[in-house]
Structures are given as C-alpha cells and as structure tokens.
VOFIFI-324706 format. One line per 2 residues: number of its first residue (from 0); for each residue x, z, y of C-alpha. Coordinates in nm, 2 decimals. Example, Ala and Ser with C-alpha at 12.3 -4.5 7.8 and 13.67 -1.06 7.14 Angstrom:
! VOFIFI-324706
0 = 1.23:0.78:-0.45; 1.37:0.71:-0.11;
***
This chain:
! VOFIFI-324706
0 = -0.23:0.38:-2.79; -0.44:0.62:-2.62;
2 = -0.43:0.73:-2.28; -0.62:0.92:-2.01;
4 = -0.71:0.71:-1.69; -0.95:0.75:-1.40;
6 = -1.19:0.47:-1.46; -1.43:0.41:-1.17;
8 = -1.81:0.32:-1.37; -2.02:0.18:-1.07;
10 = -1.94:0.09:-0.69; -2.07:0.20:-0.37;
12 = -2.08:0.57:-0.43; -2.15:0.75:-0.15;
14 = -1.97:1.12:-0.05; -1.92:1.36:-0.13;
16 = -1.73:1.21:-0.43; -1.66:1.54:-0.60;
18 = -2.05:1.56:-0.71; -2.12:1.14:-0.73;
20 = -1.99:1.12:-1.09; -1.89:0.75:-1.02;
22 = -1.47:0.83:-1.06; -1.36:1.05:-1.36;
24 = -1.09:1.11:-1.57; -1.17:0.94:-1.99;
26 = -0.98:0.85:-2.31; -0.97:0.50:-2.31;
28 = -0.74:0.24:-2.55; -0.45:0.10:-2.38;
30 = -0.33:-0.26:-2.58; 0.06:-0.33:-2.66;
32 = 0.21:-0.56:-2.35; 0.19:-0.91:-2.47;
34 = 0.47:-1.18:-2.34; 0.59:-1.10:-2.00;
36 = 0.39:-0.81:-1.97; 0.59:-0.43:-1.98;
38 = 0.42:-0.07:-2.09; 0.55:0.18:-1.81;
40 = 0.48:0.56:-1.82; 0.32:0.63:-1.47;
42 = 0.51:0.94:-1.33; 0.35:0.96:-0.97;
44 = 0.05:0.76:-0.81; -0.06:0.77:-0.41;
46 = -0.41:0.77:-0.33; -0.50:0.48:-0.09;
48 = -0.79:0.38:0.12; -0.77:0.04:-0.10;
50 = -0.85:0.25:-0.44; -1.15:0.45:-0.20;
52 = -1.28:0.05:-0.06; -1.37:0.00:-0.43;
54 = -1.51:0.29:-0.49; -1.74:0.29:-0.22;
56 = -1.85:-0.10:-0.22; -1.68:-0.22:0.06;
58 = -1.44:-0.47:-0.20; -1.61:-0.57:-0.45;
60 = -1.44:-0.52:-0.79; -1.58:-0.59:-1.13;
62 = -1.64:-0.27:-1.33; -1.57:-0.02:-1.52;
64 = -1.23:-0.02:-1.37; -0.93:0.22:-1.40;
66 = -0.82:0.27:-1.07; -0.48:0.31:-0.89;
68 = -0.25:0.03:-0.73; 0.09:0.24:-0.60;
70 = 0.28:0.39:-0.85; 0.63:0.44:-0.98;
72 = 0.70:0.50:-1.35; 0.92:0.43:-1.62;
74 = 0.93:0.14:-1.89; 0.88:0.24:-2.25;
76 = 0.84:-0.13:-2.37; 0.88:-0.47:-2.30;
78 = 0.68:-0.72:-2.46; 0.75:-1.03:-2.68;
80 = 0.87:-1.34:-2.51; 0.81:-1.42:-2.18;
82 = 0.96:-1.63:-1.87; 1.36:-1.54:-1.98;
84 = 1.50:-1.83:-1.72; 1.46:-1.59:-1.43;
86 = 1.75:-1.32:-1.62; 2.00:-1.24:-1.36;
88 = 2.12:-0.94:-1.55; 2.36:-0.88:-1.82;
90 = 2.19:-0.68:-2.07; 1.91:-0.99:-2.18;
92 = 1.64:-0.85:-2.06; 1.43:-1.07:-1.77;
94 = 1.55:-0.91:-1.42; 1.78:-0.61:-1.56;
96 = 1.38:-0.41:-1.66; 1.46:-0.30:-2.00;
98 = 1.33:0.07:-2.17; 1.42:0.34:-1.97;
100 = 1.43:0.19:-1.62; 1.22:0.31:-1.34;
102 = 1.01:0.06:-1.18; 0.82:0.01:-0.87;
104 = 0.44:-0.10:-0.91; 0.32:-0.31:-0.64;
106 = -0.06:-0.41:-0.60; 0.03:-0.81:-0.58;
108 = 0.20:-0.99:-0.85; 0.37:-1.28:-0.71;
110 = 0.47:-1.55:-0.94; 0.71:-1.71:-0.73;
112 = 0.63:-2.11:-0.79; 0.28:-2.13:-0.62;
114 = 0.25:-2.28:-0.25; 0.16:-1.96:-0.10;
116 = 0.48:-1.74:-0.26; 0.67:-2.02:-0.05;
118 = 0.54:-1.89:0.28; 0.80:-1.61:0.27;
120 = 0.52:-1.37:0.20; 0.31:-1.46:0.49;
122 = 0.03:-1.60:0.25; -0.03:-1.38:-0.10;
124 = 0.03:-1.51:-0.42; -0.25:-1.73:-0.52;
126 = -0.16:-1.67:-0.88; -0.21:-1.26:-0.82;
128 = -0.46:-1.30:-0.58; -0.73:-1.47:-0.86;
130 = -0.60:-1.18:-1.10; -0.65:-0.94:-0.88;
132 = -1.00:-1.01:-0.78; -1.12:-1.10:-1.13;
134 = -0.93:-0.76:-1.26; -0.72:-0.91:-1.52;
136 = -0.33:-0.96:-1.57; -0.12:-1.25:-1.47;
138 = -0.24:-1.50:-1.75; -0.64:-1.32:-1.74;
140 = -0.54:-1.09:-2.02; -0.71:-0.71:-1.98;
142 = -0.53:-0.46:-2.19; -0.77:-0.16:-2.18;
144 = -1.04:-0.04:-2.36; -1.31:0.23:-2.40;
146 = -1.45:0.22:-2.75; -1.55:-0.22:-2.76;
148 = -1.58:-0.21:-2.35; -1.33:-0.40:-2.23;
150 = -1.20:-0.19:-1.88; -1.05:-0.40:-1.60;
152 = -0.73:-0.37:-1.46; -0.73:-0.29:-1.01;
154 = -0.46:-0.51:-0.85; -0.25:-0.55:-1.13;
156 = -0.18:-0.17:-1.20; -0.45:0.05:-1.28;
158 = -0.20:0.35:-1.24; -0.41:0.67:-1.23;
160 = -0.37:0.73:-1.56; -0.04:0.84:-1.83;
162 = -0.01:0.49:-1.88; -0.02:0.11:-1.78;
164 = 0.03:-0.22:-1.91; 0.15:-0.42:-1.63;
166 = 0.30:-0.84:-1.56; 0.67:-0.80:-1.50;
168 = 0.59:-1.00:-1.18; 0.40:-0.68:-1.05;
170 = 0.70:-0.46:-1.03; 1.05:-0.36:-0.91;
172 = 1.28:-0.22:-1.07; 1.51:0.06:-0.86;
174 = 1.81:0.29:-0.95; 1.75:0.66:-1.12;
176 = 1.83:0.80:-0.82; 1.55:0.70:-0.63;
178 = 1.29:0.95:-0.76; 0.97:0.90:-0.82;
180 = 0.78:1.07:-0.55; 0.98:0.84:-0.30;
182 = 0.97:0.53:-0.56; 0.55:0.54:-0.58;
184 = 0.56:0.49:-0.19; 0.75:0.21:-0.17;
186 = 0.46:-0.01:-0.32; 0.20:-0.01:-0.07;
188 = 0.22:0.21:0.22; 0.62:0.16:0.29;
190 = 0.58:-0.25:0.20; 0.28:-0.30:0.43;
192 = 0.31:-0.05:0.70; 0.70:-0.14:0.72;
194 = 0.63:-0.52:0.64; 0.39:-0.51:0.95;
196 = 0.68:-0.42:1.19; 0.96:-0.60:1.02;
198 = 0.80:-0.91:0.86; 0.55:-0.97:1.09;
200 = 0.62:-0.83:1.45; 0.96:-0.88:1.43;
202 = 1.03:-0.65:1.73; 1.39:-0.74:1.97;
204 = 1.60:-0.47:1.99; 1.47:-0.21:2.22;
206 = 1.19:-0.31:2.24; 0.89:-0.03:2.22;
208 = 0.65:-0.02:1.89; 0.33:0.17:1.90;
210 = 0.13:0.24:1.56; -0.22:0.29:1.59;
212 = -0.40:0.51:1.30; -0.16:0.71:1.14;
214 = -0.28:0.71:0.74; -0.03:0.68:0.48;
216 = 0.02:0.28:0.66; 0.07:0.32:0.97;
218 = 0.29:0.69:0.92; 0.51:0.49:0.72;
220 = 0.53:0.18:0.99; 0.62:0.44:1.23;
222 = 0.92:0.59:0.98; 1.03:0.21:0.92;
224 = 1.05:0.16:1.34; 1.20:0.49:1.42;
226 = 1.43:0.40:1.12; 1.54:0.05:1.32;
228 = 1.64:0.24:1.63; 1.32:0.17:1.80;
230 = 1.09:0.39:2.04; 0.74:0.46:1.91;
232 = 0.43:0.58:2.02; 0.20:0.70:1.76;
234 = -0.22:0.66:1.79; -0.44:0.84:1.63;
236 = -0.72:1.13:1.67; -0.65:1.37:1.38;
238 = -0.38:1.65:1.60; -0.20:1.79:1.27;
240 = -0.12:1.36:1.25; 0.02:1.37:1.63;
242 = 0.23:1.67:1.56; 0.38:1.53:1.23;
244 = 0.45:1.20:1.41; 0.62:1.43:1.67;
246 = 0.82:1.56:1.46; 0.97:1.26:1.32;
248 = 1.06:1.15:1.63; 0.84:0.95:1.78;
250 = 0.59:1.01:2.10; 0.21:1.07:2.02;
252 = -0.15:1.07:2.17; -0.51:1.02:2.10;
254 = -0.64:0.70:2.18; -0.82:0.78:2.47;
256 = -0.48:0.95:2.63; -0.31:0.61:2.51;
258 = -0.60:0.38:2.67; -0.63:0.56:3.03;
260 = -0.20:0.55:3.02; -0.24:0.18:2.95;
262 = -0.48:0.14:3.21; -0.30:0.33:3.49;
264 = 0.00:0.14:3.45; -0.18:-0.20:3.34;
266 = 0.01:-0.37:3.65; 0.34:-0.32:3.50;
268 = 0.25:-0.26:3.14; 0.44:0.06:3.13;
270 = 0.26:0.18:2.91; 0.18:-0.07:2.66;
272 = 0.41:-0.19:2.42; 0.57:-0.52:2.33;
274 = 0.47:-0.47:1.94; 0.13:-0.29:1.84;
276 = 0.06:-0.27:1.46; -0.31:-0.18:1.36;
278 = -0.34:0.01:1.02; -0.65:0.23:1.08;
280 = -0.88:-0.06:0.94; -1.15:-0.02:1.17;
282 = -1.31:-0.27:1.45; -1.25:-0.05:1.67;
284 = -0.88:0.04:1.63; -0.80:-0.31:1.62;
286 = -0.93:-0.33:2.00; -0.76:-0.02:2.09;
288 = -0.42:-0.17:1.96; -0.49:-0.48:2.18;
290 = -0.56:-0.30:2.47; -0.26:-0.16:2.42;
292 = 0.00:-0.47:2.39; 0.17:-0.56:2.65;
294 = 0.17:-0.94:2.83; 0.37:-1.16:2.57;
296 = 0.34:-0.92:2.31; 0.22:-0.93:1.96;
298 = -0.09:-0.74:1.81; -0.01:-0.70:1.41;
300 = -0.33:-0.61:1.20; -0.26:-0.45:0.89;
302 = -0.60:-0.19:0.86; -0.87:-0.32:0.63;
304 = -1.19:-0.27:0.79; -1.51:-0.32:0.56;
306 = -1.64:-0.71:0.56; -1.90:-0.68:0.83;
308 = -1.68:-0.53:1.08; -1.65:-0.74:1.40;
310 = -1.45:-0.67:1.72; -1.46:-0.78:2.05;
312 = -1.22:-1.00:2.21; -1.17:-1.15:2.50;
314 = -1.01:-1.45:2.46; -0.86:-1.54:2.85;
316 = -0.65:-1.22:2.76; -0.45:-1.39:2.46;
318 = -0.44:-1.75:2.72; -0.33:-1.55:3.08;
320 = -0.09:-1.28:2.90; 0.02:-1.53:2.64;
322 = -0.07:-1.29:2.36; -0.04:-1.35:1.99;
324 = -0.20:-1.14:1.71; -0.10:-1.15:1.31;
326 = -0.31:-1.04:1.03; -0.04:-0.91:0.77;
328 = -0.13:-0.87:0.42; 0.10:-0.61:0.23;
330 = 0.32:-0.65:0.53; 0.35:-0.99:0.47;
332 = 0.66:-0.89:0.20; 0.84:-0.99:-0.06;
334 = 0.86:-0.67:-0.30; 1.17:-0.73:-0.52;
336 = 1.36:-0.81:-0.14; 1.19:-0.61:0.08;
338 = 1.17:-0.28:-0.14; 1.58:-0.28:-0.17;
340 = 1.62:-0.27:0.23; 1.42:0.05:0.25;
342 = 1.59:0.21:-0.05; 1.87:0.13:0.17;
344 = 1.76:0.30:0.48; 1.60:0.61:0.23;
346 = 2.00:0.63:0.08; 2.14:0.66:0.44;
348 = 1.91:0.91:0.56; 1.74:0.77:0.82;
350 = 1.37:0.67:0.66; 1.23:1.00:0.52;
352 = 0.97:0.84:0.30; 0.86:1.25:0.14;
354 = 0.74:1.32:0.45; 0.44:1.11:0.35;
356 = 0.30:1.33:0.07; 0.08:1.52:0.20;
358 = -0.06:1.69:-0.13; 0.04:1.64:-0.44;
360 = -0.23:1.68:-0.72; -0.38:1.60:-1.11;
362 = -0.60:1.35:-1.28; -0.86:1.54:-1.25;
364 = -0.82:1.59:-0.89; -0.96:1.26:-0.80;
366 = -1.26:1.30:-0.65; -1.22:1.59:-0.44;
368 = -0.91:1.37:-0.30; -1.12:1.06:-0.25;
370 = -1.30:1.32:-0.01; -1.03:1.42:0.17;
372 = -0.91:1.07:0.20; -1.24:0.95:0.41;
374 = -1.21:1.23:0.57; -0.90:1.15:0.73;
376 = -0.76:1.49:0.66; -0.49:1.30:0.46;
378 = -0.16:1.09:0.46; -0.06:1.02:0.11;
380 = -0.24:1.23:-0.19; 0.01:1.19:-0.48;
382 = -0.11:1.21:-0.88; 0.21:1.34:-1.04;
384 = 0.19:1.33:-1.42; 0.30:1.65:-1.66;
386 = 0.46:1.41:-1.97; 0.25:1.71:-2.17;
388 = -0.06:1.53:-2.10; -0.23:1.33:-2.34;
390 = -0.58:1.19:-2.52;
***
C-alpha cells in the first residue's frame, strides 16, 4: 500500500531544520506484515529528542529513514503465522491484538527469551537492540520502500507517517477508552521518565524526588512521582516549564536557585533529595542532579547526552556519602507490565498524562517542530493524523 511518512535523507543537519531539507514528508511503499508482524494505522505520534539525535548526527542511524518511535494507533491487520504459544486470550489471536484494537508503540521490542529480557528490564533486549541499530524489524525484515530504495525502519516503529508495519513484540495493546493522545505517551516519555522513578530509584515512601530537565521525560517522571504520593522538586531553566510543574503540584526552581539551596543546607541535606532522576541529557545536568542527591541517596540517569559528552565526578563523594547512581534505559521497563499500572493511575485520576502535549500538529509540521524541540521551547509536540490523509 501506499502511505505518506516523514523520511529523514541524510544525518547531521544542522538548524534551523525548517530550511535544511534533510526531514520531509514523501510517498513511499509500505509491504504487507509478514509472520508476527501487525499493520497499525498511526493516529497520534510525540516528537522526542531521540527522533532529533538522529537527525542531527548525534546517533547514528542508517539512512533514508522514516522517522518516529512513540505512537499509538490502531491495528488493521495481523500477519500470517507467527509465535501463537504466547496466546493468553480467547479470541486466537497472539496476546488478545486482533483488527480493530488500539495498540501502544514502544521504541524497543523485547523478545522475552534473550539473557538481557531476564534482567527485569534493567538490560534492553538484545534481540531489539541489533534491530534497532541496524533499522530493521525483529527477524531483519524492512517493510518500506521509495520507488526500489529500500527505507529503514527507527526503533522498530517508524510512526510519523498514516501507517507502520511493526513486530508484535514492539507494542501494547490497551482498552478503547484510553485515547490516543494519552495512549502515544505511554511509549516513551511515560515508560522512561516514570520507569526512572519507579524501576530504577525505587523511592521509600516519603521520601522527596527531584527531576532535573523537565522535557517531555522528566515532566512525565515528575507526574508518575506526584502520582505515588511523593514530594517533588522540579529543575529546569525554561520559566513557562517551572510554572507548569507548579501547577501540577510539585515545587520548582532553576538550577542555580536549586544548587545554592543545596549548598546552604549541605550540612543537613535539607535540600537535596533522597532520589534525583536526570532526563535533560546533558553533562552538565547530570552533575547538577548529583549535586543535588542527598548522602545515601540514588542519582538515576535517564537524559541522553551526545557520545562525547563527559562529566565530572568526584568519586570520594559516591565512597564518604555512600552514593549510588543508575543509568536507566527506557526506565529500565517492561512495556506490556509497566504500561497497564499507569493506565491504572491515568483511570483514577491521579496521572494527568494530556498535560504533556504541548502542541499538537501535521506531517508537514516536522521540521519547524524539530526547531522548537532544540529549542527547548517544548514538552511533547504531538503528530495527530486526519484518516482523510493519504498518497
């Protein structure tokens, strides 16, 4: 069939991204899904700093590539065959996904059987992880096309466009009334922003979480904390950030304010915080959320800063204060059981996940976003798709 997808020619483009030419919306070929593999009609995509890392160099990624990794959608076909032992439904299709079900994309299929899937999500999937970076499907199939150019897939999903052909093992499915604004979301900035204070700090009750960079990441780490019943500071220099983090409940500063309060109280660390999660991706952020963890506390890294970036650390801090820091990978989560608990706390009220979307735009919107993304001017950019649209 044919769609219309964002495809992403050459890497390191520089900005302004509206006039560098290298992102733009094109007719391409989309293949049938083959065994295992479902066709899903996107219906909303977020723009993250992972889709703007390939465009501008700083992960390489083989190219042309059709862009996009968080998405919701729904499934229009399910293809031949396939891994049926894992059915644990009642209608014979593998995990309940059958035509007419919305789905959750998430950027990293996880097959379940390799040695890192049985680290409880600490590790990602080796399986995903080689498909990822060689911009295929599980099993190394690529189901797009431009004319005889073969166009590669971007973590499994390629969802800026009307459609994608996606492994079953890169998606969850949820219930209709979960819509798709809120559905898109929950595969990237809700699993690792949330996965970085649930997974991987693993905060005691009461304890005090700050958040430092408040992108679509770490906003939605802060919703997931406040959500738990904990106190949060939020971190971050853009104000129109601060006051939305206000008004969701949490306390807010710059980082200076939250570095000269750490540093007035650094006797009784009053003002640092047993948990500190990083999702800025910067060298420099990452320092700033150590600075401001308290003795025995835990420093969670989620951001990812380009390749080159290096931070300083001083290490007799980590021995004297008995320190630990975790690097957490899509917030070190397991989709298909993590993404139920925060449909959960969405249901009862208490994680308002459309506070996220910042803008909501088209297709051809693209690169003026990718602007406003490095900017910082935005949370969570969201593609939403008129069904009218086609080749």
């Amino acid at each position: 069939m044919q769609i219309v997808g964002a495809v992403l020619d050459r890497t390191g483009a520089s900005p302004p991204y509206a006039t560098s030419g290298a992102l733009r919306a094109t007719t391409l070929e989309l293949d049938p899904p083959g065994p295992g593999e479902l066709l899903v009609r996107i219906e909303a995509a977020g723009l993250c700093h992972s889709d703007l890392s390939v465009v501008d160099g700083s992960r390489e990624r083989p190219v042309p590539m059709l862009l996009g990794h968080e998405a919701a959608g729904i499934v229009e076909a399910v293809g031949a065959g396939g891994d049926d032992d894992t059915d644990d439904d009642t209608d014979g299709e593998p995990d309940g996904i059958a035509p007419g079900r919305r789905v959750v994309l998430t950027f990293l299929p996880r097959c379940g059987a390799c040695a890192a899937c049985a680290t409880d999500g600490r590790l990602p999937c080796t399986v995903g992880s080689a498909a990822n970076a060689a911009g295929t499907l599980v099993g190394g199939a690529v189901r797009l096309h431009r004319g005889p150019t073969p166009v590669h897939h971007h973590l499994g999903a390629s969802a800026f466009a009307t459609h994608a052909v996606v492994h079953r093992t890169s998606v969850v499915p949820v219930d209709d009334d979960v819509p798709a604004d809120v559905a898109a979301l929950l595969g990237c900035a809700v699993l690792t922003g949330g996965g970085a204070v649930v997974n991987a700090g693993r905060p005691a009750t009461g304890d005090r979480v700050t958040v430092v960079g408040l992108g679509g990441v770490g906003m939605a780490a802060l919703l997931v904390a406040r959500a738990l019943g904990h106190e949060v500071l939020g971190v971050d220099p853009v104000p129109a950030k601060l006051e939305l983090a206000r008004s969701l409940g949490a306390t807010a500063c710059t980082p200076t304010e939250a570095l000269d309060a750490a540093l007035d109280t650094a006797h009784d660390g009053g003002a640092r915080a047993p948990l500190v999660v990083e999702a800025a991706g910067s060298a420099r952020a990452f320092e700033t959320a150590l600075a401001l963890t308290a003795p025995g506390g835990t420093t969670v890294t989620a951001g990812l800063p380009g390749p080159d970036a290096r931070a300083s650390v001083a290490p007799l801090t980590l021995t004297a204060e008995a320190r630990t820091v975790v690097g957490s990978y899509l917030g070190s989560s397991v989709p298909r059981r993590d993404i139920p608990r925060y449909v959960d706390l969405w249901r009862a009220g208490r994680l308002p996940l459309e506070s996220l979307v910042s803008a909501r735009i088209g297709l051809e919107d693209l690169p003026t976003a990718l602007d406003q993304l490095a900017a910082g001017a935005q949370l969570r950019q969201l593609i939403t798709f008129d069904e009218r649209i086609t080749a």
